[in-house]
C-alpha positions in Angstrom: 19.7 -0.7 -29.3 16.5 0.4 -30.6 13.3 -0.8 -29.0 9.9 -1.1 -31.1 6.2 -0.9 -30.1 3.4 -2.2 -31.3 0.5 -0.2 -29.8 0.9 3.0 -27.7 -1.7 2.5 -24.9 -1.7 3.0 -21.6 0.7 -0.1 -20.0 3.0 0.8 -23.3 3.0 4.6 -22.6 4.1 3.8 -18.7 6.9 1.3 -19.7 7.9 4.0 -22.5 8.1 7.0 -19.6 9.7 5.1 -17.5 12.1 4.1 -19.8 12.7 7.8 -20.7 12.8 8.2 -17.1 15.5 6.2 -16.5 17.3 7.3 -19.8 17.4 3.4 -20.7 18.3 3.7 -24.4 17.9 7.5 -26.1 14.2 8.8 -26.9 14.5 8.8 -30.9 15.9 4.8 -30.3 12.1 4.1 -29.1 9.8 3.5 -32.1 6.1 3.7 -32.3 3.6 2.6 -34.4 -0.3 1.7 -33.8 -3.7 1.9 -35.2 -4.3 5.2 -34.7 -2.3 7.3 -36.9 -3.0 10.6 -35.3 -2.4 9.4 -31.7 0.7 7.5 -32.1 2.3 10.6 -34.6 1.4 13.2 -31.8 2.5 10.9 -28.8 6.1 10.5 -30.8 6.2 14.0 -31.3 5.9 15.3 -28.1 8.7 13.0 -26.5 11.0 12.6 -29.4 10.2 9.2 -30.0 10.6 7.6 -33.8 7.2 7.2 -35.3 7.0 4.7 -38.4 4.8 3.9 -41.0 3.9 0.4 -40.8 4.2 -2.6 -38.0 6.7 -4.4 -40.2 8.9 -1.0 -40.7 9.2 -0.7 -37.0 9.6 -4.6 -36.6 12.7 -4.2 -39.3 14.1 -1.1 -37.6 14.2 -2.5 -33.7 15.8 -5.1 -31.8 13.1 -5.5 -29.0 10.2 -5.9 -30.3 7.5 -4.8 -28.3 3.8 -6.1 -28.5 1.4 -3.7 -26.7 -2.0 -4.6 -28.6 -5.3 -6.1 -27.3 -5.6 -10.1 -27.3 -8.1 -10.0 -30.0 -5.9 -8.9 -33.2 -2.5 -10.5 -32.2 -2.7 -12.9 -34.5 -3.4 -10.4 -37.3 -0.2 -8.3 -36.2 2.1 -11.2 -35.6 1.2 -12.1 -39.4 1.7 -9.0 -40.6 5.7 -8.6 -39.2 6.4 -12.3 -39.5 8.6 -11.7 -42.3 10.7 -9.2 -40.3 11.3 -11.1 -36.9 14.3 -12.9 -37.3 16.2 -14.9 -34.6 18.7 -12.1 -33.6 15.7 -10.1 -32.6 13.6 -10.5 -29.4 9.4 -10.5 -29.1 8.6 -9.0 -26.2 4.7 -9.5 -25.2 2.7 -7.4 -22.5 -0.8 -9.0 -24.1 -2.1 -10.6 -21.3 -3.7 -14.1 -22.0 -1.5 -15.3 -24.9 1.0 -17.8 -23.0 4.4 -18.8 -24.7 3.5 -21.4 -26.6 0.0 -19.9 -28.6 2.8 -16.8 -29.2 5.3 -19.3 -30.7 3.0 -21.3 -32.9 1.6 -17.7 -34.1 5.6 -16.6 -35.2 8.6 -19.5 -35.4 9.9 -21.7 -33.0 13.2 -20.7 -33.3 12.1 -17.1 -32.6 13.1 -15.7 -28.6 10.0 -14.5 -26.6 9.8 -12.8 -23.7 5.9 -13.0 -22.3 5.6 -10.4 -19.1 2.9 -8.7 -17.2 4.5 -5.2 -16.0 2.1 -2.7 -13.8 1.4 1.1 -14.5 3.9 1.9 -12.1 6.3 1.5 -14.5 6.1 5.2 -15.6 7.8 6.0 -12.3 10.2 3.5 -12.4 8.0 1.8 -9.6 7.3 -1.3 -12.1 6.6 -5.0 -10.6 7.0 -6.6 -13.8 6.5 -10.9 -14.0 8.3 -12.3 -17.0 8.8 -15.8 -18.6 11.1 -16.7 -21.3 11.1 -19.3 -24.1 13.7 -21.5 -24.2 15.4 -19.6 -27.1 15.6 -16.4 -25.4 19.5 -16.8 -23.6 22.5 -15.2 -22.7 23.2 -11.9 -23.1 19.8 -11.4 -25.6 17.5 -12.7 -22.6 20.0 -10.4 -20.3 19.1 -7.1 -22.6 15.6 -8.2 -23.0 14.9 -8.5 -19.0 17.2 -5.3 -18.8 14.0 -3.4 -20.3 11.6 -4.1 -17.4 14.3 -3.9 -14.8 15.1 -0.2 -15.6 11.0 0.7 -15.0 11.2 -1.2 -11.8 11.8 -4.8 -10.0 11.3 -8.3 -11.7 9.9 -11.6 -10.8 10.5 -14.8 -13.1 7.6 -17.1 -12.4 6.1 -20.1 -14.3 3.3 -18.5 -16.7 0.6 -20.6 -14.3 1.4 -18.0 -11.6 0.3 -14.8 -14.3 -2.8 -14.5 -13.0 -2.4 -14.5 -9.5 0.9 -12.2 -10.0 -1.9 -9.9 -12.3 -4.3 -9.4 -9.5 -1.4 -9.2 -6.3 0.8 -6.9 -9.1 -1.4 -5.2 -11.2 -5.1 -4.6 -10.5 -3.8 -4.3 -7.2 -2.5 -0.6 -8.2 -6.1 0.3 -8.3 -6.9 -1.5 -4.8 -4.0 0.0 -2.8 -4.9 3.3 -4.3 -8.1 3.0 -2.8 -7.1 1.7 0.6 -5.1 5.1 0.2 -8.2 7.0 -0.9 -10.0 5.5 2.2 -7.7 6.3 4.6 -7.9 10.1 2.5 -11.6 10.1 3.2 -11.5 9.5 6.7 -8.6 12.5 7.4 -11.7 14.5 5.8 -14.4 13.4 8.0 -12.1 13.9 10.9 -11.3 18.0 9.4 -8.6 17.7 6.9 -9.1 19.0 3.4 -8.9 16.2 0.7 -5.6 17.5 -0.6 -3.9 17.5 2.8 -4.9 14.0 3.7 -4.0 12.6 0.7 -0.8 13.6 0.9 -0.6 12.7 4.5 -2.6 8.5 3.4 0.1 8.2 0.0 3.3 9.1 1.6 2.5 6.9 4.7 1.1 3.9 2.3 4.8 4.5 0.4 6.9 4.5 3.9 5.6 1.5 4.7 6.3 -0.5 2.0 9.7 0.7 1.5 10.4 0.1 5.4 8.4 -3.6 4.7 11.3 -4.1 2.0 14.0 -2.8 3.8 13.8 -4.5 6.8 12.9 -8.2 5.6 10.6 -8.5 8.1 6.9 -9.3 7.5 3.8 -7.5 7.1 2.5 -9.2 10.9 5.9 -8.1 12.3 6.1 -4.6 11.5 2.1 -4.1 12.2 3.3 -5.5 15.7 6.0 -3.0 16.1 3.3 -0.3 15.5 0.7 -1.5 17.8 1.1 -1.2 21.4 -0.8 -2.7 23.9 -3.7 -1.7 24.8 -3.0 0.8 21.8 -5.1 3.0 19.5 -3.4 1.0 16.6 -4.7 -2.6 18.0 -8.1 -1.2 18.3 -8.4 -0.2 15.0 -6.7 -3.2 13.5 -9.5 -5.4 16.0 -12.1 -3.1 14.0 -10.9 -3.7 10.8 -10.5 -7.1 11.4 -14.3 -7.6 12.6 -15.7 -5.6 10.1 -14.5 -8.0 7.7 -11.1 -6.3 5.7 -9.2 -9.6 5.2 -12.2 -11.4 3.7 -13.1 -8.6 1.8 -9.8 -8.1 0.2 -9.1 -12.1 -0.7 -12.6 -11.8 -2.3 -11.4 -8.6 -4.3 -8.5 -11.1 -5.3 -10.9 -14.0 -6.2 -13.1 -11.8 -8.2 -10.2 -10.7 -9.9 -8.9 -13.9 -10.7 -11.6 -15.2 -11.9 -12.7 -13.1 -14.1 -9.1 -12.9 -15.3 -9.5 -16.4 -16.3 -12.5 -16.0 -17.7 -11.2 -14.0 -20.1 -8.7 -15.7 -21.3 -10.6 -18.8 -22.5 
C-alpha cells in the first residue's frame, strides 16, 4: 500500500511520523509532493520517504490519497489529479472546512472520500482523529482507509456538523492543555523549582491523569473527588479556581474557538 500527500505541513508531517512511528506501511511507500520543491525534496530525504514530481504522479502512484493543502487552492489541486483518482483509490482530506459534499462535487461521485480532522499528536501516536465517510468509501477500502488514523492514535466517527466542536475539544485544545500544563509549570517556579523541573513534574501529572480518566471509566467529577479530601488542600484550590472564574473562562476559550472556526469557513 502506498500512501500519497498532497502538501507536507505541519498536521501532514505529524500523521507522516507517526505513521513511521508506528511502522504502518514502509517509509519509501509514503509519497510527497507540495509547492515547495526544496522543502518537500529535503523532508523526503531525510526520512526515506518517495518524493515525486507532480500532484498527479503521486495521485497515480498511491492508493491513499492524502490532501494536506490550505482550503484556498483545493479546488485548483483536486483539478489538477482528477484524471488520476479512480474508484479503487481513496481521497483522504485533513482540509478543514471543505465538507463531503463541496469535496465530491470538486472530484466524482463515484469517487470514496474520507473527510477527518486528526490533532498534532499524531506524531506520537497520541492522535484523536474525527472522520466521516462518503457513502462510497466501504468494506475493507473504508477499513484500510480508517486504519491510517488509527495507527497515529484513537478515532471518533461523528456527523461532519460535530467538526467544529470536535476541532476545538480535539485540536486547538492541544494548545490549551499545554498551557494549563505551562501554568501549573509557572507556579512550581514561583514556589522554587526551576522551569525544567516543574515541567516535567505539570506534563507527566497532566498525562497520568488522563490515562487513569480512560482507564478507569469514571468521570472527570469522580476522580477529582477521589483526590480531594475534606477539608483538603485539593478542595481549596479547586474552590479557588472555581471563583476565580476557570470554567467560564475555558467554555469561552471554546466559544471563541468555535466561532471563529465558523467564521472561516463561510
Amino acid at each position: 500500500m502506498k500512501i500519497g500527500f498532497i502538501g507536507v505541513g505541519a498536521m501532514a508531517q505529524a500523521i507522516i511520523q507517526g505513521l513511521l512511528r508506528a511502522k504502518f506501511v514502509p517509509a519509501k511507500d509514503i509519497l510527497v509532493h507540495s509547492a515547495h520543491q526544496a522543502r518537500y525534496e529535503q523532508y523526503a530525504d531525510q526520512y526515506g520517504l518517495t518524493a515525486q514530481k507532480t500532484n498527479a504522479e503521486l495521485t497515480q502512484n498511491s492508493d491513499l490519497v492524502v490532501l494536506a493543502v490550505v482550503p484556498g487552492i483545493v479546488a485548483d489541486v483536486l483539478n489538477e489529479i482528477n484524471g488520476e483518482l479512480k474508484s479503487n483509490k481513496t481521497l483522504i482530506s485533513i482540509v478543514s472546512g471543505i465538507g463531503l459534499n463541496r469535496l465530491e462535487e470538486l472530484t466524482d461521485y463515484n469517487l470514496p472520500i474520507l473527510r477527518s480532522l486528526p490533532n498534532i499528536n499524531s506524531e506520537y501516536g497520541q492522535g484523536m482523529t474525527a472522520i466521516a465517510t462518503n457513502e462510497n468509501l466501504v468494506g475493507e477500502q473504508k477499513k484500510t482507509a480508517v486504519s491510517l488514523f488509527e495507527a497515529t492514535g484513537e478515532i471518533s466517527e461523528l456527523p461532519e456538523d460535530q467538526f467544529a466542536i470536535f476541532s476545538a475539544i480535539s485540536g486547538s485544545a492541544v494548545a490549551y492543555v499545554d498551557f494549563f500544563i505551562d501554568c501549573l509549570s509557572r507556579a512550581g517556579v514561583k514556589y522554587g523549582f526551576n522551569k525544567e523541573t516543574a515541567t516535567k513534574i505539570a506534563a507527566q501529572t497532566a498525562l497520568g491523569s488522563a490515562q487513569s480518566l480512560l482507564a478507569s471509566k469514571q468521570t472527570p467529577a469522580e476522580m477529582i473527588d477521589k483526590v480531594c479530601s475534606p477539608g483538603g488542600d485539593t478542595i481549596a484550590g479547586i474552590l479557588a479556581m472555581e471563583q476565580a472564574g476557570l470554567l467560564n473562562s475555558v467554555i469561552k476559550g471554546i466559544d471563541a474557538t468555535i466561532d471563529k472556526s465558523i467564521g472561516n469557513s463561510k
